[in-house]
N, CA, C and O atoms as a DFTB+ gen file, in Angstrom:
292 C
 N C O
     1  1      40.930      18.132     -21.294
     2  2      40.554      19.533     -21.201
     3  2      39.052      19.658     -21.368
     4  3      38.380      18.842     -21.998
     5  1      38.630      20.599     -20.837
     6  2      36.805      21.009     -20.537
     7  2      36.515      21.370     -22.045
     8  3      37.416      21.865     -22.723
     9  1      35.523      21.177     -22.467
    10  2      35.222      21.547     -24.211
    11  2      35.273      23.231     -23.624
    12  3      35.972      24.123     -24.103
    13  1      34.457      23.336     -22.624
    14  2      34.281      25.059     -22.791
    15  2      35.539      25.886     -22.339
    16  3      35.740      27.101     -22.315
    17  1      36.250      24.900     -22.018
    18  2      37.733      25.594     -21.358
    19  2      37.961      26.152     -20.386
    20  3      38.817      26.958     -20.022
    21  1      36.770      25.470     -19.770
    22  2      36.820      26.307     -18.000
    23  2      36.950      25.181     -17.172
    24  3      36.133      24.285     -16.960
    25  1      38.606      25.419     -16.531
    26  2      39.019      24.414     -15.773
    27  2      38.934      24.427     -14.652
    28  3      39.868      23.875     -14.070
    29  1      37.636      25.136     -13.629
    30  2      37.395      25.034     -12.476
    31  2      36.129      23.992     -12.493
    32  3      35.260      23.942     -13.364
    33  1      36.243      23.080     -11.192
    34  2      35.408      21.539     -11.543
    35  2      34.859      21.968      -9.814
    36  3      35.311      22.684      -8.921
    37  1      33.821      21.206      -9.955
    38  2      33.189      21.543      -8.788
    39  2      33.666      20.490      -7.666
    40  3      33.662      19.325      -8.064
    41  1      34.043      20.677      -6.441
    42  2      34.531      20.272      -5.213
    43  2      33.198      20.065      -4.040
    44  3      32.421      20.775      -3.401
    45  1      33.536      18.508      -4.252
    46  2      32.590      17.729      -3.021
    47  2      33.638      17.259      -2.255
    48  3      34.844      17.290      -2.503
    49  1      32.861      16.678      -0.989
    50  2      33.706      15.831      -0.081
    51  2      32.966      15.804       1.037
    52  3      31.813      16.169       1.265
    53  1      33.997      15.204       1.856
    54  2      33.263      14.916       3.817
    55  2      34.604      14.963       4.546
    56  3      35.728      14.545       4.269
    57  1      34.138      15.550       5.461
    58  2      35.039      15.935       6.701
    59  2      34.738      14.592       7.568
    60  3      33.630      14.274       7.998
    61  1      36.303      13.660       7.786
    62  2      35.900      12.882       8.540
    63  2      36.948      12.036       9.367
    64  3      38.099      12.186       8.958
    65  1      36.771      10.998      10.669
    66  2      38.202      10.269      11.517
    67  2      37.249       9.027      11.169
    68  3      36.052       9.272      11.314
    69  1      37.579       7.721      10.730
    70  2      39.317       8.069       9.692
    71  2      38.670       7.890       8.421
    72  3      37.789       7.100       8.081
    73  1      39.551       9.167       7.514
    74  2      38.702       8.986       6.317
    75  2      39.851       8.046       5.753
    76  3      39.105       7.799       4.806
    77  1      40.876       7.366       5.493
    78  2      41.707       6.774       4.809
    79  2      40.641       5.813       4.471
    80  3      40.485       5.481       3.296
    81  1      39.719       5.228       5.633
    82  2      38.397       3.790       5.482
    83  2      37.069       4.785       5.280
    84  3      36.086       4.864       6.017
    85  1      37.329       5.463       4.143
    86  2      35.827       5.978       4.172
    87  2      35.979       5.361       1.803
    88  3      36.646       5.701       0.826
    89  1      35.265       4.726       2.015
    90  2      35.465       4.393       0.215
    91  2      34.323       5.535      -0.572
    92  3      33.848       5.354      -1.693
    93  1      34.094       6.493       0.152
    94  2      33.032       6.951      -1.153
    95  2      33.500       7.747      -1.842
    96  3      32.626       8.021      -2.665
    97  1      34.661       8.510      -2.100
    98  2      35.868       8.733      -2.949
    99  2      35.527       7.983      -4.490
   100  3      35.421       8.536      -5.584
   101  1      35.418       6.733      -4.194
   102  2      35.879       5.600      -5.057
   103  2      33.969       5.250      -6.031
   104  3      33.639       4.762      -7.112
   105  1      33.478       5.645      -5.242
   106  2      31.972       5.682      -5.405
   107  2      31.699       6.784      -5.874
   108  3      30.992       6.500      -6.842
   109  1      31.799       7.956      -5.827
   110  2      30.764       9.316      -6.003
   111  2      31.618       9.545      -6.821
   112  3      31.323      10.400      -7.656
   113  1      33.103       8.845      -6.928
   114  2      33.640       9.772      -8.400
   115  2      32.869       9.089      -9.348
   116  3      32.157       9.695     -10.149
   117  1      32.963       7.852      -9.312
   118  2      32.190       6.849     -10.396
   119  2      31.126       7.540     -10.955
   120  3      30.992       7.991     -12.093
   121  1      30.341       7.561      -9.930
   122  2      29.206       8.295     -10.510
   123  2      29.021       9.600     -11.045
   124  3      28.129       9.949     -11.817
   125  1      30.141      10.445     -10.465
   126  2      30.378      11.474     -11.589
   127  2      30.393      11.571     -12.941
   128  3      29.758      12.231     -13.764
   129  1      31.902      10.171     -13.019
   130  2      31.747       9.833     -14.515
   131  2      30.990       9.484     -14.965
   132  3      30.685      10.214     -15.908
   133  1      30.044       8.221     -14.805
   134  2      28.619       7.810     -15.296
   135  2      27.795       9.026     -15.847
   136  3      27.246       9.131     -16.943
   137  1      27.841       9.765     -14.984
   138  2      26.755      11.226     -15.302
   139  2      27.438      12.017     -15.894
   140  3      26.818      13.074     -16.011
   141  1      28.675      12.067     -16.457
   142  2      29.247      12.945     -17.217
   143  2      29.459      14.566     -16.568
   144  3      29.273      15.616     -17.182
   145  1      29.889      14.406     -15.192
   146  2      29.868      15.738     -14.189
   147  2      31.121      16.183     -14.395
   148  3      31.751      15.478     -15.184
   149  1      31.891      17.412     -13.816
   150  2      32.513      18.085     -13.892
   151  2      33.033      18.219     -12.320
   152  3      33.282      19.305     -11.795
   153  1      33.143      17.073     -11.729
   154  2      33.142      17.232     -10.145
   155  2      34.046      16.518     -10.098
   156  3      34.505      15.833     -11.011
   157  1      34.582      16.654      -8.444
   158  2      35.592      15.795      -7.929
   159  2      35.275      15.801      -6.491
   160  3      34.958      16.898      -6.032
   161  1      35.307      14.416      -5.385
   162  2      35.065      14.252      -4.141
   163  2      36.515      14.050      -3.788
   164  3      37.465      13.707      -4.492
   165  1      36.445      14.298      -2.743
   166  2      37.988      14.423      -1.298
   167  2      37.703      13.998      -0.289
   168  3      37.114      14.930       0.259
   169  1      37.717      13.265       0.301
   170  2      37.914      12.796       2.116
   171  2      39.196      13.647       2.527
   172  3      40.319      13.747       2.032
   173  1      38.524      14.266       3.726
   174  2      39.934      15.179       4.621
   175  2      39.255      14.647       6.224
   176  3      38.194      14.608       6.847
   177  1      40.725      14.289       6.339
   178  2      40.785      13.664       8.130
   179  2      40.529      14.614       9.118
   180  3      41.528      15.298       9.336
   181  1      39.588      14.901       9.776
   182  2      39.308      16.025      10.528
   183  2      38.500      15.454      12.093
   184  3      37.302      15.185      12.180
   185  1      39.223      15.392      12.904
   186  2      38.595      14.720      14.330
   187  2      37.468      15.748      14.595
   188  3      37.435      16.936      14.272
   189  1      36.659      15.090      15.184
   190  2      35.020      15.483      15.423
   191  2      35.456      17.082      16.311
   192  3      35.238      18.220      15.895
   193  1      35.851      16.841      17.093
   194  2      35.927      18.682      17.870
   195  2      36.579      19.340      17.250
   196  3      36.926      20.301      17.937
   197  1      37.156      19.402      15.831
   198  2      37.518      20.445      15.290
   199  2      36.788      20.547      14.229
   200  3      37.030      21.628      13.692
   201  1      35.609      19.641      13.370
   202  2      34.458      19.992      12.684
   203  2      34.232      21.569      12.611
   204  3      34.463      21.922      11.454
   205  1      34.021      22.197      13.077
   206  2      33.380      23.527      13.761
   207  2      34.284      24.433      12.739
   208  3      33.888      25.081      11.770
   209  1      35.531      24.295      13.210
   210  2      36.994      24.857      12.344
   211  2      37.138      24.461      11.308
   212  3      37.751      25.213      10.551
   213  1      36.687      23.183      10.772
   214  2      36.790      22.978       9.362
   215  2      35.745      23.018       8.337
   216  3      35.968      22.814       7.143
   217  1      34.767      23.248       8.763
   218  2      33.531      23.390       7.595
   219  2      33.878      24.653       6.683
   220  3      33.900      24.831       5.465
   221  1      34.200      25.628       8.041
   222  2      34.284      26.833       6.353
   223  2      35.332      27.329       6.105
   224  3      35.301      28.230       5.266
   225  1      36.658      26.967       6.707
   226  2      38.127      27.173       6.413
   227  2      38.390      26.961       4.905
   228  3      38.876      27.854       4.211
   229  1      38.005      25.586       4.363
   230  2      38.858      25.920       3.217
   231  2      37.960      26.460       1.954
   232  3      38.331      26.628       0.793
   233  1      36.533      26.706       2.591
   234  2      35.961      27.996       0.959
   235  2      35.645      28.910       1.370
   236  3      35.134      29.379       2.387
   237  1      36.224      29.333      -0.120
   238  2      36.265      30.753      -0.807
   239  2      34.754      31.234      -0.580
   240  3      34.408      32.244       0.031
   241  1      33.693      30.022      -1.384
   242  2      32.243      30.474      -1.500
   243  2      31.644      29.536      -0.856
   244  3      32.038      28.833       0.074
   245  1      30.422      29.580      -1.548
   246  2      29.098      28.933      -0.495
   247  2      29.121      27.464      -0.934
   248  3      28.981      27.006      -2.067
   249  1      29.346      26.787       0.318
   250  2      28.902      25.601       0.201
   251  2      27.478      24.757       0.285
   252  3      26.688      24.928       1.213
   253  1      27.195      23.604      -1.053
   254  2      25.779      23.677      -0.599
   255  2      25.647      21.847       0.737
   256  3      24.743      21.658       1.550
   257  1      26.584      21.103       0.529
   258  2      26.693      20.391       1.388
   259  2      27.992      19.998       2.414
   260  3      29.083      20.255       1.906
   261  1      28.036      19.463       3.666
   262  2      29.446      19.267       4.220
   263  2      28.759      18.026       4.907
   264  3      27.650      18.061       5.440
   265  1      29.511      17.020       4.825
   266  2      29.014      15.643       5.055
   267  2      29.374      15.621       6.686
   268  3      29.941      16.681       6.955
   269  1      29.244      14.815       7.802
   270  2      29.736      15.187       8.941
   271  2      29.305      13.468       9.426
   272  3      28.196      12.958       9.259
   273  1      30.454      12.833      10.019
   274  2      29.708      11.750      10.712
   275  2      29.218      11.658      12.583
   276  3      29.022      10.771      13.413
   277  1      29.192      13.298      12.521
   278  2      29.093      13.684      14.461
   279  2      28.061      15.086      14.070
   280  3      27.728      15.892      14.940
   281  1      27.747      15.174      12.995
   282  2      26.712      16.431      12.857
   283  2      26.078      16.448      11.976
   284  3      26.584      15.849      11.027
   285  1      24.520      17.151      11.671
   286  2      23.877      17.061      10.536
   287  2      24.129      18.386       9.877
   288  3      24.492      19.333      10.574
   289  1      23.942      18.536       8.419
   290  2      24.097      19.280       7.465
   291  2      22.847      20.655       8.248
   292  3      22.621      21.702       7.640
């Protein structure tokens, strides 16, 4: 549990084909923990021509990065 008791954690990730072989999941959480963050990364499988449709479908608010391996930020 969060000491301050606020259990919303901040949401990273990359939109990507194929993320099943994308390891930075396994990397950027690490380094979360190292740094003592409050974050969590996701790989979601998303083929390049529907990019467009998925950047701002699933937030609520403002995103400050969306990783893309067919587009720049």
């Amino acid at each position: 549990m969060s000491e301050s008791g606020n259990f919303l954690s901040l949401l990273t990730g990359s939109f990507a084909t194929p993320a099943a072989e994308n390891p930075t999941v396994a990397m950027i959480e690490a380094a979360y923990r190292h740094h003592q963050l409050d974050a969590r990364y996701i790989n979601c499988e998303v083929a390049p021509d529907l990019l467009g449709d998925a950047g701002p479908g699933p937030w609520a608010g403002p995103v400050s990065t969306v990783q893309s391996p067919t587009r720049s930020p």
